[in-house]
N, C-alpha and C positions, 0 to 999 in steps of 0.2 A: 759748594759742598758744605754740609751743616753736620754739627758733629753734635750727636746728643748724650747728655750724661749727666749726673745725680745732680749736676751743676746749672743744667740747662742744657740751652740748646747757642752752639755759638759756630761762627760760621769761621770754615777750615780755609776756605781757598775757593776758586773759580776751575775747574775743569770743561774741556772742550767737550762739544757735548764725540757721543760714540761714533766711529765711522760704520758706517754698515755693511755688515757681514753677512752670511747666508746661513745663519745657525737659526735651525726652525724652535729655537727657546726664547720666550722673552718675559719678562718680569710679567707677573700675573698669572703666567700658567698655572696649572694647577695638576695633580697625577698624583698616584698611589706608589707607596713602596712595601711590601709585605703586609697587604691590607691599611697602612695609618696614609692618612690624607697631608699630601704639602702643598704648597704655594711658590713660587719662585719670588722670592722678594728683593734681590740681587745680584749684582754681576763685577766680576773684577775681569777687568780684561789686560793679558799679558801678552808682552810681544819678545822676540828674541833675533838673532841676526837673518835667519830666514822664513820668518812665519810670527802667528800670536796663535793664541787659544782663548780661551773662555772658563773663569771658574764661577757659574751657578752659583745663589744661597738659596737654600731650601727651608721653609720653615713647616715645620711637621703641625699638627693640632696640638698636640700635646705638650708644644713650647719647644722641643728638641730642633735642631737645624743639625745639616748635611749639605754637601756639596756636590754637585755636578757639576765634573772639568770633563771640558768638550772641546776635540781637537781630534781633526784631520777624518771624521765622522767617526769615532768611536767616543765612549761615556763611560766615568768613573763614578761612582757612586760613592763619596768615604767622608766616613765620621770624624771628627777630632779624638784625639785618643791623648791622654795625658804621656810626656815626653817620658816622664818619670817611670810609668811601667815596661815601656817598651826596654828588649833584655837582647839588643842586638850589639856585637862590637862593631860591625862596619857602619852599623847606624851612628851610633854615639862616635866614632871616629869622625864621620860627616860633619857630626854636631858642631865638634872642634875642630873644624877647618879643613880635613883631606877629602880628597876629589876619589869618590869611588871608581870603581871597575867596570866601565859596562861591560854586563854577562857575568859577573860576579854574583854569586850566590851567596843570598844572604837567609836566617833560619830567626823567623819571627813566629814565636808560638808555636814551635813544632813544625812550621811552616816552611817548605822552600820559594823564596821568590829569587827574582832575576832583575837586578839593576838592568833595567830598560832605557834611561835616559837620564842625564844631568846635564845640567847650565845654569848661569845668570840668566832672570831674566828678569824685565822694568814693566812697573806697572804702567801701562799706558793711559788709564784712570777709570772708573767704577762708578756705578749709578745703584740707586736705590736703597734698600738699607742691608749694614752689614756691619758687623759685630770687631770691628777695628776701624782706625783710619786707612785711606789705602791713597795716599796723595802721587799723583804724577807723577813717574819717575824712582817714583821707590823700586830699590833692586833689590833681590833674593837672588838665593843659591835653591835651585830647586830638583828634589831626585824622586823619579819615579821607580817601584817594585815592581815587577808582574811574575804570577803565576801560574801555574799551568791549566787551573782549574776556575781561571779567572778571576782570582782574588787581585789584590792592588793594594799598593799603599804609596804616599806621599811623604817627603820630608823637606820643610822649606825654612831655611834659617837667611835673617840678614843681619847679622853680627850681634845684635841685640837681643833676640828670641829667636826659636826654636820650634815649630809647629809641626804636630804628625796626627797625618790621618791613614785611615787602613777602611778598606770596604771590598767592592768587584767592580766588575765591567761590567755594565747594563744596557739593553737597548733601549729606544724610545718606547717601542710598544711592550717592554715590561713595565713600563711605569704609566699607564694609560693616560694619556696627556691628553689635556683638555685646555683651548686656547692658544695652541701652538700657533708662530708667527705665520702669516700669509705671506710667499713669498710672489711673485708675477713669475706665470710659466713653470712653478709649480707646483702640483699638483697636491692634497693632504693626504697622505696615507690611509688606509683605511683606516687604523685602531685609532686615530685623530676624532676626537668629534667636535 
């Protein structure tokens, strides 16, 4: 793993390379989100006591990057969003250390979401480029929202920082994906080219 910065480029650590999974996304892809063009240009992959998932980097044309966390065949589309604006107290409670409610309603921007999920979970380790280090074994605290109208949002703290993002739920063929993984025995979707 090579870690690049104002400093250079210096090498972090050896990671195994990924096991393989069945997720039809893989670095290089490319697809649209509200007409601007991205690329997938990394991956952190997260595991927990009975399953992992998948968080996507997206890097938009316009310099902007977003995430696609993929898990259990559904997609999250969410932006980082500065910790500081967000005006939630169960949020900011998380911050400092208490374990939400699932099915607890939480009121983001006028917004109701619904604690959907929380746990630890350990990076199992990450390819390609991505805007942090993400070494083996790093753990986070990690809480998903959802909505009724299919908004979302994320909050993942491991004791040192605090990251939030907010977006929706999106399918593959909203985001016209072009390069998607070839898997054996499956077939590509039509909206796939």
């Amino acid at each position: 793993m090579l870690v690049r910065s104002d400093a250079g480029i210096a090498q972090f650590g050896i990671a195994a390379v990924l096991p393989f999974d069945v997720s039809p996304v893989q670095i290089g892809m490319r697809g649209t989100d509200d007409g601007a063009s991205f690329e997938v240009i990394g991956r952190v992959r997260w595991s927990w006591t009975d399953g992992a998932w998948n968080e996507w980097l997206l890097l938009f044309e316009d310099g902007g990057t977003a995430w696609l966390g993929e898990a259990m065949g559904q997609f999250m589309l969410l932006r980082e969003r500065p910790f500081a604006e967000v005006r939630s107290r169960t949020v900011k409670d998380v911050m400092k250390g208490e374990a939400p409610k699932l099915g607890h309603d939480v009121q983001i921007d006028g917004r109701k979401l619904t604690v959907s999920d929380a746990r630890w979970a350990l990076c199992v380790t990450a390819e390609g480029e991505l805007p942090f280090t993400a070494p083996s074994g790093w753990r986070v605290y990690s809480v998903d929202l959802r909505g009724a109208a299919g908004e979302c949002a994320n909050l993942q703290r491991d004791g040192a920082r605090v990251s939030f993002y907010q977006g929706r739920y999106v399918t593959l063929a909203e985001l016209a994906p072009r390069g998607m993984r070839v898997i054996e025995g499956w077939a590509l979707p039509d909206y796939a080219a």
